[in-house]
N, C-alpha and C positions, 0 to 999 in steps of 0.2 A: 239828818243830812240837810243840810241848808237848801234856800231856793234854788240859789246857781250854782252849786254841785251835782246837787240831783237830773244832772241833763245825762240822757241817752241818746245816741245817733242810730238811728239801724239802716243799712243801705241795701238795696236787694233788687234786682233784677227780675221785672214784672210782665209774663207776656198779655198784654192788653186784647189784643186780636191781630187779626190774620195778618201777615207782612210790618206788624208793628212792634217795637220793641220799646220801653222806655227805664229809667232810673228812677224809681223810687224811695221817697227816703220818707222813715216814719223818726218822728223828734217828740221825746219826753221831757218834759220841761217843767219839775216840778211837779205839779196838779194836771198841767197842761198835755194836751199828745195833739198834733199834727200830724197828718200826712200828705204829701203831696206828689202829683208825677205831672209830665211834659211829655208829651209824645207829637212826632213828629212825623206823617205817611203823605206819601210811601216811601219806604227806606232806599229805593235806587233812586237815585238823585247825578243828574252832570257833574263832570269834573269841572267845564267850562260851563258858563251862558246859566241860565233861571229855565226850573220848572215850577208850576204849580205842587203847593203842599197845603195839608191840612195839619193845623196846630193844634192840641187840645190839653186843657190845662184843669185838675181836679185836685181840690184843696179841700182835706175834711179836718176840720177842730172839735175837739172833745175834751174829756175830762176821766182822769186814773178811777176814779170815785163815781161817775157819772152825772156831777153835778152840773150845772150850768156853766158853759165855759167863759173866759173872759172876752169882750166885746172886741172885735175886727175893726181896726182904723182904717189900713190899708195894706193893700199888695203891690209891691214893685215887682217889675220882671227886665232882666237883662237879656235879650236876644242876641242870637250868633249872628255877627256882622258875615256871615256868607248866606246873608239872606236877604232879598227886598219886599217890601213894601209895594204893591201898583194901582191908584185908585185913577189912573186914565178911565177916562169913560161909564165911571161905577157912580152910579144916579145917588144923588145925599138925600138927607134926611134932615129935619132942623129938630129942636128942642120946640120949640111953639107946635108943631104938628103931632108931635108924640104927648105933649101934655093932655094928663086926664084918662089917656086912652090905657085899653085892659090888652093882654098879650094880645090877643086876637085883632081887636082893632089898630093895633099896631103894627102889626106885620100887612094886614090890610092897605092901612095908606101908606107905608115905607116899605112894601116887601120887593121893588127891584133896587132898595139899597140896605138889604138884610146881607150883610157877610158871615154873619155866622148865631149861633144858639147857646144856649147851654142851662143852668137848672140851679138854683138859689135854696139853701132850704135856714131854717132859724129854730131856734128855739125862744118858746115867749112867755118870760116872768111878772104877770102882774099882780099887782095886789089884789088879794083880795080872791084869787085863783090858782088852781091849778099848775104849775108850767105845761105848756104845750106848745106842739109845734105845727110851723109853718110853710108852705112853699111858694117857688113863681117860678115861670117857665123864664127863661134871661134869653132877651135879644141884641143883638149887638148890628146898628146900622152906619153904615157909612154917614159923616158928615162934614160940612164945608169945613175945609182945613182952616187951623187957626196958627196963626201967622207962618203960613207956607207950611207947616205940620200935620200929616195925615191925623185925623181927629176920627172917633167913634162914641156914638153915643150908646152906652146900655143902658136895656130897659127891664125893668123888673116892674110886679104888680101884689101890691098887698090889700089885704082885704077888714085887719086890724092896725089901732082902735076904728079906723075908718079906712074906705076906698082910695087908693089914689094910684097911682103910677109913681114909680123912685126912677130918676133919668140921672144917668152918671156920666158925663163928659171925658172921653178917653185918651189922653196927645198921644201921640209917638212921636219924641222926640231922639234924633238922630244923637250918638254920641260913640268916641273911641275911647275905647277903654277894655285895652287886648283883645279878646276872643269877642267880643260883645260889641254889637255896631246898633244898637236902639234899646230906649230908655222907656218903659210903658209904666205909669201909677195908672191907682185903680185907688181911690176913696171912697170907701163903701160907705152909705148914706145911712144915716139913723134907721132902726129896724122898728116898726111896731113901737112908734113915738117914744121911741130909746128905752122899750124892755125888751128889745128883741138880739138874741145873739147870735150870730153866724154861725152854721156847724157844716155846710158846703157849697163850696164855689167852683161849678164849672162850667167851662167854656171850651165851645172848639169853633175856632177861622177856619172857614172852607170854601168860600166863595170862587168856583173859576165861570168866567166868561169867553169867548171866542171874540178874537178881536186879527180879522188880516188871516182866518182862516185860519190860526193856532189860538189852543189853550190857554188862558194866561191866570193866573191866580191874586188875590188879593194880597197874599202871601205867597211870596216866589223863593225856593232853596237852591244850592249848588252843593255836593257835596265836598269837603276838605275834610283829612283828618280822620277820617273815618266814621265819624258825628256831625251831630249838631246839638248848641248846649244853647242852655235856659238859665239863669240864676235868678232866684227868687229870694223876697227878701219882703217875710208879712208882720208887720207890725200891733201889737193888741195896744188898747185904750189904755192900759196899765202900765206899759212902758215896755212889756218885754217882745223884744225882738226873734224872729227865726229864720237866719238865712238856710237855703238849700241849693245842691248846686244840679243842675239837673241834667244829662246827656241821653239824646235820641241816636240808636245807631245807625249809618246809612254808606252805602257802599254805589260803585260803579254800574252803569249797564255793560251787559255779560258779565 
């Protein structure tokens, strides 16, 4: 069976934890397996007006065979335009303060513009060794918008062939395009001086503040439809594509 016949879709309904529901879909591709899910809490969400939500998003790559899978360029995601965005008042972070530093000191000098966490892991092919693998704890901090566009910076911390800090620039950019009202890339940064391969990416926004004596979230939902949907779309170095279309369910109060 050829490359691109060999594809499998499996779609299946994942309970994550308590009050959360998400869409998971696992993609055979060849040699290739993805899986990935969107979740989105808590599920009672306004019919009118924004609440606070926490988003979380876990993308694992592997291999039918268990070999080394192919290298991670980037992750797109399309967000449900029944959602905003609020960084009023949410303290930034630059790129010159974050350089160099290790998780810990990072959260240290930007942790009142830490929005959200999440957990990095790689696999690493050098010559000459073993493959083995890698992790970093991933932070994601508010930063000064770039031309009027909420901006995030993530941070990640490797320790091969040498120390440093990988700092990723995140836009969200606004766009209409049906069900989908914001456009996020994510370009994942050489791993392990480009032997290292991606095999999970996650992340969860959860940031709420009190602003006027109400909650307000870094990420704000309402609910329509009876969802809220996610499209992703991860691209490898090799050229092959994997979209996924991904739906959080979420209903009215009472």
């Amino acid at each position: 069976m050829s490359h691109l016949r060999k594809i499998l879709v499996i779609a299946s309904f994942a309970a994550l934890c308590v009050g959360g529901t998400a869409y998971a879909i696992t993609i055979e591709f060849g040699n290739t397996v993805i899986s990935t899910t969107a979740t989105v809490q808590p599920r009672e969400l306004p019919k009118r007006g924004y609440a606070p939500i926490s988003l979380t998003s876990i993308t694992r790559i592997g291999t039918m065979d268990h070999t080394t899978p192919s290298t991670l360029e980037t992750i797109e995601f399309l967000v449900d335009k029944h959602s905003t965005i609020d960084t009023k008042g949410v303290p930034v972070c630059t790129m010159t303060k974050l350089a160099g530093t290790t998780p810990g000191q990072a959260r240290k000098r930007c942790g009142a513009a830490l929005v959200g966490t999440g957990l990095g892991k790689a696999v690493v092919t050098m010559p000459g060794r073993a493959p083995f693998k890698i992790s970093s704890p991933l932070s994601f901090f508010n930063a000064p918008p770039t031309n009027g566009r909420p901006t995030l910076i993530a941070h990640a911390y490797e320790t091969v062939p040498s120390p440093q800090a990988l700092l990723v620039p995140i836009v969200v950019e606004r766009v209409a395009r049906g069900r989908y009202g914001y456009r996020i890339r994510v370009d994942i940064p050489e791993i392990a001086g480009g032997f290292g391969a991606a095999t999970l990416a996650e992340a969860t926004i959860d940031a709420v503040r009190k602003r006027a004596g109400k909650s307000v979230g870094y990420l704000n939902a309402q609910c329509s439809g009876g969802r809220l949907q996610v499209e992703g779309h991860i691209l490898m170095t090799n050229g092959d594509r994997f979209p996924a279309t991904l739906t959080s369910p979420c209903h009215f109060p009472g």
